[in-house]
Z-matrix of the N, CA and C atoms (Angstrom, degrees):
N
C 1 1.449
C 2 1.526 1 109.38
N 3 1.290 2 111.81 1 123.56
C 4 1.715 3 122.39 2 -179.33
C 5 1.523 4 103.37 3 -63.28
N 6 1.261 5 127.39 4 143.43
C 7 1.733 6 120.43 5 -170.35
C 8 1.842 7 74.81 6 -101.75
N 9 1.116 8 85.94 7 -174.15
C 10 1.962 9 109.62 8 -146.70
C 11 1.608 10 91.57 9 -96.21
N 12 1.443 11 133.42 10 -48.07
C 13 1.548 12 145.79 11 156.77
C 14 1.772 13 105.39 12 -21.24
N 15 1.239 14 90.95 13 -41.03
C 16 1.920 15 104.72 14 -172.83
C 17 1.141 16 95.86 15 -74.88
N 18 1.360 17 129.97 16 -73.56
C 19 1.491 18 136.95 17 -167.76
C 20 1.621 19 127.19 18 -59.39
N 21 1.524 20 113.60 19 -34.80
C 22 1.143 21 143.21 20 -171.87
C 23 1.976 22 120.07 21 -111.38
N 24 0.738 23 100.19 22 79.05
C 25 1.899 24 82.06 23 -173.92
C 26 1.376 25 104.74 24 -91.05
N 27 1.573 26 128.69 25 119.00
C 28 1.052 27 118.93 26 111.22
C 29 1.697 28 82.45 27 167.50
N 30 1.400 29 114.62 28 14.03
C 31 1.937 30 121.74 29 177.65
C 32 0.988 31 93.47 30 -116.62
N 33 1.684 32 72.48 31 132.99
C 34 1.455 33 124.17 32 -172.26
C 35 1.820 34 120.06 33 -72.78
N 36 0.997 35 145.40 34 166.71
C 37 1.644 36 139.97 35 163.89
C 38 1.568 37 97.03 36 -82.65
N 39 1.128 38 103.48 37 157.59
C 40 2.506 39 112.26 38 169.76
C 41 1.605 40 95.32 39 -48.74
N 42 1.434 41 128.76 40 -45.96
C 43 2.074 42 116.52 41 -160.50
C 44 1.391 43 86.70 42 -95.93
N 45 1.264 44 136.37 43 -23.20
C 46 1.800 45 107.57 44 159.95
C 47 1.424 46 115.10 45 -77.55
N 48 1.277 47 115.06 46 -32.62
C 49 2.047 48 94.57 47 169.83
C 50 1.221 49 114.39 48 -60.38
N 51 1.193 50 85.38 49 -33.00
C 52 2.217 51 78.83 50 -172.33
C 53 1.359 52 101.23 51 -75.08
N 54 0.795 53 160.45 52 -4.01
C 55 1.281 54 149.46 53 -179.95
C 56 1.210 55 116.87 54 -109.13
N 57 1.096 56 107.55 55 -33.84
C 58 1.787 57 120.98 56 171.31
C 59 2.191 58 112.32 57 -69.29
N 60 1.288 59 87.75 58 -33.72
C 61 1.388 60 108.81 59 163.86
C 62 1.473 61 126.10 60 -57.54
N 63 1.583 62 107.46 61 -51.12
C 64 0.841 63 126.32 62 152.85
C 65 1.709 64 141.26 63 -52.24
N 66 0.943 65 111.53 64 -47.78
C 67 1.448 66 130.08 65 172.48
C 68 1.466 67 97.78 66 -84.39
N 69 1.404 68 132.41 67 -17.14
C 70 1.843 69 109.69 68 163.71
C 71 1.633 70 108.86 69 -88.45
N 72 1.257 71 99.72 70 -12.12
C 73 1.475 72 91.51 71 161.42
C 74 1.493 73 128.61 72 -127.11
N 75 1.007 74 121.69 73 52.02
C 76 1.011 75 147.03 74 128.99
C 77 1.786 76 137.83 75 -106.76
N 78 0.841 77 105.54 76 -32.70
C 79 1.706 78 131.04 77 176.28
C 80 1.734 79 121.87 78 97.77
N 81 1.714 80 93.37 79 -105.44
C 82 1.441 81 100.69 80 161.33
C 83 1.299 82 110.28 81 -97.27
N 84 1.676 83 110.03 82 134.33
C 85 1.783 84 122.21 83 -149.43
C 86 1.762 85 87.46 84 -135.98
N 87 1.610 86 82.99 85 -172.61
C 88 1.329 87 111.95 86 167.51
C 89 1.572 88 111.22 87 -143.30
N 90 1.090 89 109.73 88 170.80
C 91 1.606 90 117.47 89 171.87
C 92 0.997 91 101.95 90 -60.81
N 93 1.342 92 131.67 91 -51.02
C 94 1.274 93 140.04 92 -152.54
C 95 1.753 94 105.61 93 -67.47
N 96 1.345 95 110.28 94 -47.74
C 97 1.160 96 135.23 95 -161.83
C 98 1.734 97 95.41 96 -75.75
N 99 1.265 98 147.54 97 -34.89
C 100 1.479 99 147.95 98 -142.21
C 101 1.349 100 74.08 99 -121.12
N 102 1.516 101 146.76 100 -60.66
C 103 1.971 102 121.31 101 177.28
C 104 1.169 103 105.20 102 -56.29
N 105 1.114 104 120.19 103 -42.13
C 106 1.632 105 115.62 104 -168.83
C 107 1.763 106 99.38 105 -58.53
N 108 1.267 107 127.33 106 -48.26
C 109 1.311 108 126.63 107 163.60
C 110 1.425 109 125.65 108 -61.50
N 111 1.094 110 116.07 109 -4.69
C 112 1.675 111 104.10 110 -174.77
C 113 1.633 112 96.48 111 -129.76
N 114 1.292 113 114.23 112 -11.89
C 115 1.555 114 105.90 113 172.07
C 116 1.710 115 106.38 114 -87.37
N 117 1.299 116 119.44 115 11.84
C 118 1.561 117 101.58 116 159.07
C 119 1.500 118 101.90 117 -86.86
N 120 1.331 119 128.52 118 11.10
C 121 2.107 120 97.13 119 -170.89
C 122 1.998 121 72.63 120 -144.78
N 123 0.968 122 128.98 121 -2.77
C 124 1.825 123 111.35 122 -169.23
C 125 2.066 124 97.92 123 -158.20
N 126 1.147 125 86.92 124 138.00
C 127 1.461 126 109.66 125 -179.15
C 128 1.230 127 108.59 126 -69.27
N 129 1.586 128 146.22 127 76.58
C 130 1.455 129 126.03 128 -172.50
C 131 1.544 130 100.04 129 -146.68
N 132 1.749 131 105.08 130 147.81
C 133 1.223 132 109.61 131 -159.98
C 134 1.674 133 99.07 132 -86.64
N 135 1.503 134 108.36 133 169.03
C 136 1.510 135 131.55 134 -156.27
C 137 2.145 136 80.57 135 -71.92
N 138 0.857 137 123.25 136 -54.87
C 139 1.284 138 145.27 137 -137.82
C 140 1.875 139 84.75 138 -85.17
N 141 1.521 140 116.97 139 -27.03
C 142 1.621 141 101.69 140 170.12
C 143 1.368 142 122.52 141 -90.44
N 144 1.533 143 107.67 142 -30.86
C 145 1.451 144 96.10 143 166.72
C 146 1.631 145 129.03 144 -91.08
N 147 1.473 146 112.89 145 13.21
C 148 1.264 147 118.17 146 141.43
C 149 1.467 148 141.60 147 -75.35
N 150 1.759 149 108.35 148 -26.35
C 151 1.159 150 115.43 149 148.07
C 152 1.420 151 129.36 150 -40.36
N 153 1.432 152 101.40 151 -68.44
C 154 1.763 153 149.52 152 157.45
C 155 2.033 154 101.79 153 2.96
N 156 1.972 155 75.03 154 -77.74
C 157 1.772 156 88.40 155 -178.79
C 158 1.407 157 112.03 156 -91.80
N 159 1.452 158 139.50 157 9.28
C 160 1.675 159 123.73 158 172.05
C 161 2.178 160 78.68 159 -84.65
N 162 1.687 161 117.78 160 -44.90
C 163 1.982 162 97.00 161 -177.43
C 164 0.931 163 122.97 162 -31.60
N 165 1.585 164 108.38 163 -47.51
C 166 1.324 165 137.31 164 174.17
C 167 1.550 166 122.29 165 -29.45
N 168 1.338 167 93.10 166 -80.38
C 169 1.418 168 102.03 167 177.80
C 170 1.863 169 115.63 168 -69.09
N 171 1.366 170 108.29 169 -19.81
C 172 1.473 171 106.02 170 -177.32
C 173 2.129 172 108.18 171 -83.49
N 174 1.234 173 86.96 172 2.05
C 175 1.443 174 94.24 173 -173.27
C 176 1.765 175 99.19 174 -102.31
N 177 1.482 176 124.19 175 -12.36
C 178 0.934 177 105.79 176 170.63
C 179 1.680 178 104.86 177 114.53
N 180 1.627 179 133.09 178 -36.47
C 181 1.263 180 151.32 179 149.32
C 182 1.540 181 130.01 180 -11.88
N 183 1.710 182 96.76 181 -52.08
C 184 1.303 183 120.28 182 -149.88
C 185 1.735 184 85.11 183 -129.85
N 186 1.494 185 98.13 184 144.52
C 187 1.500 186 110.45 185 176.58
C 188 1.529 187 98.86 186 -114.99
N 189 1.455 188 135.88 187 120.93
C 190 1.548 189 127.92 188 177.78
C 191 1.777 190 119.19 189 -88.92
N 192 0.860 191 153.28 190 122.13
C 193 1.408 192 145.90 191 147.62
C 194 1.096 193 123.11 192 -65.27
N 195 1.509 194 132.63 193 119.12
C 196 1.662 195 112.53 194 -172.52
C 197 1.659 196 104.74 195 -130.18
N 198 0.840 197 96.92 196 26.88
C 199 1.602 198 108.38 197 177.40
C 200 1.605 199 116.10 198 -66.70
N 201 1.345 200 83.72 199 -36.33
C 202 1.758 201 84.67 200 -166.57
C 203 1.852 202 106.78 201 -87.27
N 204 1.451 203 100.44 202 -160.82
C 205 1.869 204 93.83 203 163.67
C 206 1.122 205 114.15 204 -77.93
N 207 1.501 206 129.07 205 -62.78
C 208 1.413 207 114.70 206 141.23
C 209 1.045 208 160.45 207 -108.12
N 210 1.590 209 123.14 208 159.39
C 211 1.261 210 144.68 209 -126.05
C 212 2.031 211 91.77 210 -71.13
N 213 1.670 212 105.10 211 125.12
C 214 1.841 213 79.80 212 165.99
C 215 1.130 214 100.15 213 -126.07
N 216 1.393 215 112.66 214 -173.58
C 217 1.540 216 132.41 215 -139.33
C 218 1.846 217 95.31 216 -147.61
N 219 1.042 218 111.82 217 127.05
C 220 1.539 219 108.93 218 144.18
C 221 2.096 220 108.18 219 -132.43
N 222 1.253 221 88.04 220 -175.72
C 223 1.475 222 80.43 221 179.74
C 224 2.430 223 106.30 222 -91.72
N 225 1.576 224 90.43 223 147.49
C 226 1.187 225 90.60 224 156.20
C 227 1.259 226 146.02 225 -76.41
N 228 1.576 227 115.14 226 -36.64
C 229 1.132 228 117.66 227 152.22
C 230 1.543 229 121.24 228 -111.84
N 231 1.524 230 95.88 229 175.24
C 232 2.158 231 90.97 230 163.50
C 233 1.096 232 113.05 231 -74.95
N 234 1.673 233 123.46 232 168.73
C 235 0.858 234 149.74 233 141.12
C 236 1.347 235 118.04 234 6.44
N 237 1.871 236 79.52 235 -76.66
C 238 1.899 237 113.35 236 -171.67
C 239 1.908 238 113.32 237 -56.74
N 240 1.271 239 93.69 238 -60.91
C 241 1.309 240 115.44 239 166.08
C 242 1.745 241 112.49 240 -45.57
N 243 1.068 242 129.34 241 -33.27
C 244 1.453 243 121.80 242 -169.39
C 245 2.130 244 85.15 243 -107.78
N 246 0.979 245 109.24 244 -0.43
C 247 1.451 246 91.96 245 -175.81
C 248 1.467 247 87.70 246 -96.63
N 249 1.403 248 143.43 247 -35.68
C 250 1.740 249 141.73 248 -179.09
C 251 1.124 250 101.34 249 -68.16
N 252 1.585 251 140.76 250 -54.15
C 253 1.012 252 142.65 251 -148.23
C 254 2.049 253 102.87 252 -73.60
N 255 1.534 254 100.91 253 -32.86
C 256 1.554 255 97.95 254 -168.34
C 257 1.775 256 91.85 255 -100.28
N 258 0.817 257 118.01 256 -11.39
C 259 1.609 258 117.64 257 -179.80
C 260 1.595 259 101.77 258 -76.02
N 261 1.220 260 98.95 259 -56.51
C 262 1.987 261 103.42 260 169.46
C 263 1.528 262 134.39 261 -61.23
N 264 1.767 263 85.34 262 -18.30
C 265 1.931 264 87.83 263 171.02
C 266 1.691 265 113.05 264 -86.97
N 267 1.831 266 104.31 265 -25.98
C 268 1.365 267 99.58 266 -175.37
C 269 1.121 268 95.77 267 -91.56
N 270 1.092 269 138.27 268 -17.34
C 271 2.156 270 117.31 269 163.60
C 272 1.060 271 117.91 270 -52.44
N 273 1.713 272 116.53 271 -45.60
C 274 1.336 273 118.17 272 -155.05
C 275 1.684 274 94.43 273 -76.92
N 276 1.149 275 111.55 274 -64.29
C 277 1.424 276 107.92 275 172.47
C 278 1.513 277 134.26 276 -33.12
N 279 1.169 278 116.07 277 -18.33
C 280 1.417 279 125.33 278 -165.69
C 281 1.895 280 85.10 279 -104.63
N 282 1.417 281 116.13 280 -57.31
C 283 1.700 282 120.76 281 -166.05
C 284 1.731 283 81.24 282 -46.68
N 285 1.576 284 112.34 283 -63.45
C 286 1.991 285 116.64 284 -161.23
C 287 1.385 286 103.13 285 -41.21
N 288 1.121 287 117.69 286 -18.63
C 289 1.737 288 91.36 287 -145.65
C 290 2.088 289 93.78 288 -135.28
N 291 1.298 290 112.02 289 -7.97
C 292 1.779 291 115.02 290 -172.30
C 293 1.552 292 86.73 291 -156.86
N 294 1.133 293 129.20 292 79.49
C 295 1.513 294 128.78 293 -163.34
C 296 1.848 295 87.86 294 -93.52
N 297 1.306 296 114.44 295 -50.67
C 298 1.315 297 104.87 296 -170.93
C 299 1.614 298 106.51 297 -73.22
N 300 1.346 299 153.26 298 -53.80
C 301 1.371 300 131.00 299 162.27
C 302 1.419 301 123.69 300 -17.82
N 303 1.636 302 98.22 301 -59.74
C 304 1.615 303 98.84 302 -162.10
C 305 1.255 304 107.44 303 -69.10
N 306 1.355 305 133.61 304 -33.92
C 307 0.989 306 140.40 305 174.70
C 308 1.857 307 136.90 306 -55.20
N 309 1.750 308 89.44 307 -24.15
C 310 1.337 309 120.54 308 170.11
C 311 1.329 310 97.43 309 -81.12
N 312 1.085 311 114.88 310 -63.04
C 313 1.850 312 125.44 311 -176.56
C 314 1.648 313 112.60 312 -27.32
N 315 1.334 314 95.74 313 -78.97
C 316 1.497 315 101.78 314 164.24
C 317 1.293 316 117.60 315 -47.28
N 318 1.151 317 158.34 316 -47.37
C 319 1.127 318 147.11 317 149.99
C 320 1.642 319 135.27 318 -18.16
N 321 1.234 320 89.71 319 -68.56
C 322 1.480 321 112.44 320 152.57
C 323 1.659 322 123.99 321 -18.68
N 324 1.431 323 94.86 322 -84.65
C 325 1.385 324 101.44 323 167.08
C 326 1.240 325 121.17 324 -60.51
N 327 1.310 326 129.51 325 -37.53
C 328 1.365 327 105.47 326 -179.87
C 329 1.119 328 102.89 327 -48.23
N 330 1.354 329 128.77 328 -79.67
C 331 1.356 330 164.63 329 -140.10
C 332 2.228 331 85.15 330 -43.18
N 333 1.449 332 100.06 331 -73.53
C 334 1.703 333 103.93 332 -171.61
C 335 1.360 334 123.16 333 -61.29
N 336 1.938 335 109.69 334 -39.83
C 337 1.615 336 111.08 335 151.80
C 338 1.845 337 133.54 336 -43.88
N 339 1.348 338 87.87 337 -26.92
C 340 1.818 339 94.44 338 159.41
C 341 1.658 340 85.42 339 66.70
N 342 1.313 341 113.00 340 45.11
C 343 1.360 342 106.27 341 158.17
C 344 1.346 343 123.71 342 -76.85
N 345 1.038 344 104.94 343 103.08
C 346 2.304 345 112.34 344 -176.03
C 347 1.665 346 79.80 345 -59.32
N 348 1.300 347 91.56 346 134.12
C 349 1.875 348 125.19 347 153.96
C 350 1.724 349 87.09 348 50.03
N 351 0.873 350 126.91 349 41.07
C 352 1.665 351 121.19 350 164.75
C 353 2.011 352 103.95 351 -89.59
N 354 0.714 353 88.01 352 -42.06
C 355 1.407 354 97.84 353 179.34
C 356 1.568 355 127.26 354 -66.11
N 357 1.759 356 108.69 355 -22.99
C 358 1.449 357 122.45 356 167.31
C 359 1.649 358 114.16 357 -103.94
N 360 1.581 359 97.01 358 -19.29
C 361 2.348 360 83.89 359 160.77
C 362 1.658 361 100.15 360 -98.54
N 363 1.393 362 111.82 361 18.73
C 364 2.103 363 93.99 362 164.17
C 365 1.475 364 86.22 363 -114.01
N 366 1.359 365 148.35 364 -21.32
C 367 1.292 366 114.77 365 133.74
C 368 1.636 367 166.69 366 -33.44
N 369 1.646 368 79.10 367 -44.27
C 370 1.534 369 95.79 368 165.88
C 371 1.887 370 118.80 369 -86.36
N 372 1.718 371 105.11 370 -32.96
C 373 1.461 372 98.48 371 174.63
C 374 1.947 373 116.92 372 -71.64
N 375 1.543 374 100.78 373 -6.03
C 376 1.528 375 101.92 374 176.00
C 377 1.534 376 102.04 375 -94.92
N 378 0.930 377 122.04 376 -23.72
C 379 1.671 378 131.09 377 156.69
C 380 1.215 379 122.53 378 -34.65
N 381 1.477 380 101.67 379 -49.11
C 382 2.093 381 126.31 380 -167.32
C 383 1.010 382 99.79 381 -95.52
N 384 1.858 383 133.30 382 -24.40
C 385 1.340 384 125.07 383 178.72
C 386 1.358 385 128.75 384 -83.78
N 387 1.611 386 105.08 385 -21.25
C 388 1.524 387 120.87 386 -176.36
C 389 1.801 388 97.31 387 -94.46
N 390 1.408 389 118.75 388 -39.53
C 391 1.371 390 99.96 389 161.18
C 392 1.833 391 138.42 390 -66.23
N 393 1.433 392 109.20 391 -13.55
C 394 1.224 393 116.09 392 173.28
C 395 1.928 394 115.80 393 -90.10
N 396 1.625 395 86.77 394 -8.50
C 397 1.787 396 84.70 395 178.62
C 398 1.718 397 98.93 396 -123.84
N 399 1.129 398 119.94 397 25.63
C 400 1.488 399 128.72 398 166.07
C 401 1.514 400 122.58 399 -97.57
C-alpha cells in the first residue's frame, strides 16, 4: 500500500495542522510554547509535539534556530502560500490520475455556483498558461 506522503505532496496529518496552525499564529515559538497551546483543548505529551515540529521543520514547513537553549521555530512558509501549494498538488494529482471526473467536477461547480464570467477568465487564464509554456 502506497502511504498518502507518496501520492499526495504537501498534506499535512490533524497534530501537524494544529501545530503548524499554531506556530503561524504565534510566530517565533518554542516547543514549549505550541504544547502549552494545544494542551488547553487536547491531552498531548511535550515530547510529541517536539517530534511533531523537528517533521516539521525536516519537511521544509518549519524554520529551527538552535543557537539558543531553546530550540525556536518560526514558520517557513505562509499560511496562504502553503494553502496554494497543497491545493495545486491535490488538483494536479486528481487532473493526472481521474482527468475526466475532475474535469467534470470543475465544471459542475462553476456552472451551479452561478459564477458570472467565471467560465470566460478560466478561459482566458488557460489562454496565458499555454502561451507562457509555448
Amino acid at each position: 500500500m502506497v502511504r498518502r506522503r507518496e501520492e499526495l505532496e504537501g498534506l499535512l496529518g490533524p497534530l501537524e495542522t494544529e501545530v503548524m496552525e499554531t506556530v503561524w499564529g504565534l510566530g517565533d515559538t518554542t516547543v514549549r510554547d505550541v504544547h502549552e497551546a494545544l494542551a488547553q483543548r487536547r491531552d498531548l505529551a511535550y515530547t510529541t509535539i517536539m517530534t511533531t515540529m523537528a517533521r516539521l521543520a525536516s519537511k521544509g514547513l518549519l524554520e529551527r534556530d538552535t543557537t539558543g537553549l531553546a530550540h525556536r521555530y518560526r514558520p517557513a512558509i505562509s499560511r496562504e502560500e502553503y494553502a496554494r501549494t497543497t491545493v495545486t498538488s491535490v488538483v494536479d494529482w486528481l487532473v493526472d490520475r481521474f482527468p475526466e471526473p475532475a474535469m467534470s467536477y470543475f465544471v459542475k461547480v462553476m456552472d451551479t455556483d452561478g459564477a458570472a464570467g467565471a467560465d470566460h477568465a478560466l478561459r482566458q487564464r488557460i489562454e496565458q498558461v499555454r502561451e507562457q509554456e509555448g
